[in-house]
C-alpha positions in Angstrom: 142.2 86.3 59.2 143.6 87.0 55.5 143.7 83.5 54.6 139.8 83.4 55.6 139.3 86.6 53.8 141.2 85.3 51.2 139.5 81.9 50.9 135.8 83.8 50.8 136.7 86.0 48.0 138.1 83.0 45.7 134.6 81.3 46.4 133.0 84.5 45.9 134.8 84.9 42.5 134.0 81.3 41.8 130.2 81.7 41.9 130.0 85.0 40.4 132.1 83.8 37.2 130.8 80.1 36.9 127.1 81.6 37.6 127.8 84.0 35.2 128.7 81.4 32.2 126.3 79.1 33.3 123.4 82.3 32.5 124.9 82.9 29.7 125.2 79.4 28.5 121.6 78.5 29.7 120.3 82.2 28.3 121.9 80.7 24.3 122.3 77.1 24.4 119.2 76.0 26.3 117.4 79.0 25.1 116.1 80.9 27.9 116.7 84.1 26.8 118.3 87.4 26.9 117.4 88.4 30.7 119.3 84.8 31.2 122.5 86.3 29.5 122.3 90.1 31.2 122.2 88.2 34.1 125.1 86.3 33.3 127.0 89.3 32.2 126.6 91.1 35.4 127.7 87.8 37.2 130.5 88.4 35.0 131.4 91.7 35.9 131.2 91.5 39.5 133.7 88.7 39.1 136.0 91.2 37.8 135.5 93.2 40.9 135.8 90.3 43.6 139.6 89.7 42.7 140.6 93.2 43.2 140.2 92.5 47.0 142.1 89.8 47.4 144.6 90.9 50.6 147.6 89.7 48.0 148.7 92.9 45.4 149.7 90.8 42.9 147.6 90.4 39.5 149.1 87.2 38.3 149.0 85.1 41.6 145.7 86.1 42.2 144.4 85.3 38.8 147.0 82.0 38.6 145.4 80.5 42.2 142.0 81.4 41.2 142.4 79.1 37.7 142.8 76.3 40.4 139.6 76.9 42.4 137.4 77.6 38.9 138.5 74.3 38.4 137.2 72.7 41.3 134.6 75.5 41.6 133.5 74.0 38.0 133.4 70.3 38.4 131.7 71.5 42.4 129.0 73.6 39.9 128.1 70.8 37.4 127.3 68.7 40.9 124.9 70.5 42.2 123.5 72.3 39.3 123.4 70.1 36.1 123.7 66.6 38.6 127.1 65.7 36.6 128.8 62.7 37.6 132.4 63.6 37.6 134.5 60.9 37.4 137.9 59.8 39.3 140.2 61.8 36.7 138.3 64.7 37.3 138.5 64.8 41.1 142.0 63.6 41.3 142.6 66.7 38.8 140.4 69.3 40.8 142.3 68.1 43.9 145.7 68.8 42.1 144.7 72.2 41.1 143.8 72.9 44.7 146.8 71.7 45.7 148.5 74.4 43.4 146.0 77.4 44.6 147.6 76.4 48.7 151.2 76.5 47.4 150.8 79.2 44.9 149.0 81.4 47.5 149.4 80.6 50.9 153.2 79.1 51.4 155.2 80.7 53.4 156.9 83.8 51.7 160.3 85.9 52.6 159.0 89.4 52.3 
């Protein structure tokens, strides 16, 4: 059941901090506004919070897996969002970084 908990707060974290930059990037660059950027900074924020309660209690193997699922979570964003067209590199690289959030946070410890 940690692993599932686990796995929902990384996707929680993903859309919080990608929705986040994508407000505030739609709020300057495409102009939209300054309620498009608050938004994005609360995304922001609550990211901040979603990690905290990962089941792991340690800061840099939370933050080191999650760089691998922003990755994917990214690439996964521009998809469905902004209709990007990744190409082979980028999946084969999203799929490596996914690869690293497994070992990095869910091999098989002595504790």
């Amino acid at each position: 059941m940690s692993v599932l908990k686990s796995v929902v707060l990384f996707l929680l974290a993903a859309l919080a901090e990608i929705g986040g930059a994508w407000l505030i990037w739609q709020g300057w660059r495409e102009h939209r506004g300054l309620l498009w950027i608050a938004g994005g900074i609360v995304a922001l924020g609550a990211y901040g919070f979603v990690a905290t309660f990962q089941p792991d209690p340690n800061f840099g193997r939370i933050l080191a897996a999650y760089g691998g699922i922003f990755v994917a979570g990214s690439l996964a964003w521009g998809m469905l969002v902004d209709h990007f067209k990744p190409d082979r590199y980028d999946l084969i690289g999203a799929t490596i970084c996914l690869f690293g959030v497994l070992v990095i946070m869910y091999a098989p410890r002595n504790t």
